[in-house]
N, C-alpha and C positions, 0 to 999 in steps of 0.2 A: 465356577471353578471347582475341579474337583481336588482330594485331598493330594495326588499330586503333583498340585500347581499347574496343571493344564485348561486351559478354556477351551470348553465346547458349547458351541452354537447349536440347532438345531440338531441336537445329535440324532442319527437315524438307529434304527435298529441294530443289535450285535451283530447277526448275520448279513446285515446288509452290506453292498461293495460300494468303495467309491470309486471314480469317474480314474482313478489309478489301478483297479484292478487288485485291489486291497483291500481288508473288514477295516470299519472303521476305526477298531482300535489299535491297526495298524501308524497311524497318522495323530501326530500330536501339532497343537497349535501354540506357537510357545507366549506368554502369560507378558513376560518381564522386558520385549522386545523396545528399542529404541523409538520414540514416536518426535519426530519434530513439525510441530505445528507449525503451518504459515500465522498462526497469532505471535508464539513465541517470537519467529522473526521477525514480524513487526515490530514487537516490544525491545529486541535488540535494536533493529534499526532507528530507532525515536529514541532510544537514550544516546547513539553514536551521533546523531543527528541534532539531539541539543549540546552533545560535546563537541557540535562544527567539523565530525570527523564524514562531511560528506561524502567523501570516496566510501566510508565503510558502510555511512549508511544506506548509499546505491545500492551497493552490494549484496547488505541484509534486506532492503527491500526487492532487488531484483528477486533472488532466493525467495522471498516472498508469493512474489507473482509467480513464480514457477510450482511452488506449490499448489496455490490456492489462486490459479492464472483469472478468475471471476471473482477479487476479493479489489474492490475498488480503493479500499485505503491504499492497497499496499500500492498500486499502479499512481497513486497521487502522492503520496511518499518518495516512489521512485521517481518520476517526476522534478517533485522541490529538489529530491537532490542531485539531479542531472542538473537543475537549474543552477544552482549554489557553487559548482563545478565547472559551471560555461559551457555544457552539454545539450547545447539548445536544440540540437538538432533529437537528440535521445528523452528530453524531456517532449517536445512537441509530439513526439511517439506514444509516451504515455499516457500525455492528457490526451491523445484522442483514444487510447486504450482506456482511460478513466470514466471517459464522459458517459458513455453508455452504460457504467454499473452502477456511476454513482448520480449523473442525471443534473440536472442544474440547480446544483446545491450552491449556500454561500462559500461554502471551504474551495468548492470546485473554481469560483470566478474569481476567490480570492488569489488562491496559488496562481491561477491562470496572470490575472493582472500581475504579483507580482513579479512572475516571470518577465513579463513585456516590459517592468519597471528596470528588471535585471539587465536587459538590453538597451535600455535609453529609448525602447518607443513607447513614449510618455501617454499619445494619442490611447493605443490599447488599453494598457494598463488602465487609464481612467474610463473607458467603458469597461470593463470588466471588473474593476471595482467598485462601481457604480450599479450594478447587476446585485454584486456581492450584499452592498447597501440596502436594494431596495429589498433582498430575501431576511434580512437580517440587520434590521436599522443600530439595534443596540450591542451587535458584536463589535467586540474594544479591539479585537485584532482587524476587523476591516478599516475601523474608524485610524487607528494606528498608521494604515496602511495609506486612508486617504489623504493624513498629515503627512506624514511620511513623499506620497506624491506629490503634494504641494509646494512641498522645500524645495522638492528637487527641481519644478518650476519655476520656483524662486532664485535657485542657483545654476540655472543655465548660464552656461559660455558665451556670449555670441561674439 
């Protein structure tokens, strides 16, 4: 940074032009510009997300993905809360937009199954928690999840 307050990168020679037909020190780079990271909005969408405000967390994770469209959290984020909303058809989108950055993780078969549990097909849900299991035998959220399945087992209608 110079004194000021301009950033130059490789700056070229005084006399040199740039690709505008101008000396370089025509052209300022300004220092104090607005930057929003696709992490900041994950970090927003995961706090609206444990406040249940899944529409906004959609929303902060969509923005997400648009920044940072190869950032697999944010597309499994988007996801759970297409899920949480009865958006199955928009979460289905994303986990297959997830699966290829994030690969077959326990978070990835977790969210998955729980979706399927969101839907009542019991069948899924339990192989894909079962996945989640055998990646991660001691994670307390898959274990949760496959108590969680069992009830629901337990308290079918028929």
């Amino acid at each position: 940074m110079t004194s000021d307050g301009v950033v130059r990168t490789n700056e070229p020679a005084k006399l040199e032009f740039t690709a505008f037909g101008d000396t370089f020190e025509g052209l300022k780079t300004i220092a104090d510009v607005e930057y929003f990271a696709s992490d900041q909005a994950i970090a927003e969408a995961k706090n609206q997300f444990r406040s249940e405000n899944y529409g906004n967390a959609g929303a902060l994770f969509y923005k997400a993905t648009q920044l940072a469209p190869n950032d697999g959290e944010a597309w499994l984020g988007l996801a759970a809360s297409c899920d949480r909303i009865r958006r199955f058809d928009l979460s289905d989108k994303a986990y297959r937009k997830a699966y290829p950055l994030v690969g077959a993780t326990p978070a990835y078969y977790n969210n998955v199954g729980y979706s399927y549990l969101l839907r009542g097909n019991l069948k899924e849900a339990r192989q894909n928690f079962l996945k989640a299991y055998e990646l991660a035998p001691n994670d307390p959220t898959v274990a949760n999840n496959l108590e969680l399945l069992q009830s629901s087992v337990k308290n079918i209608n028929r």
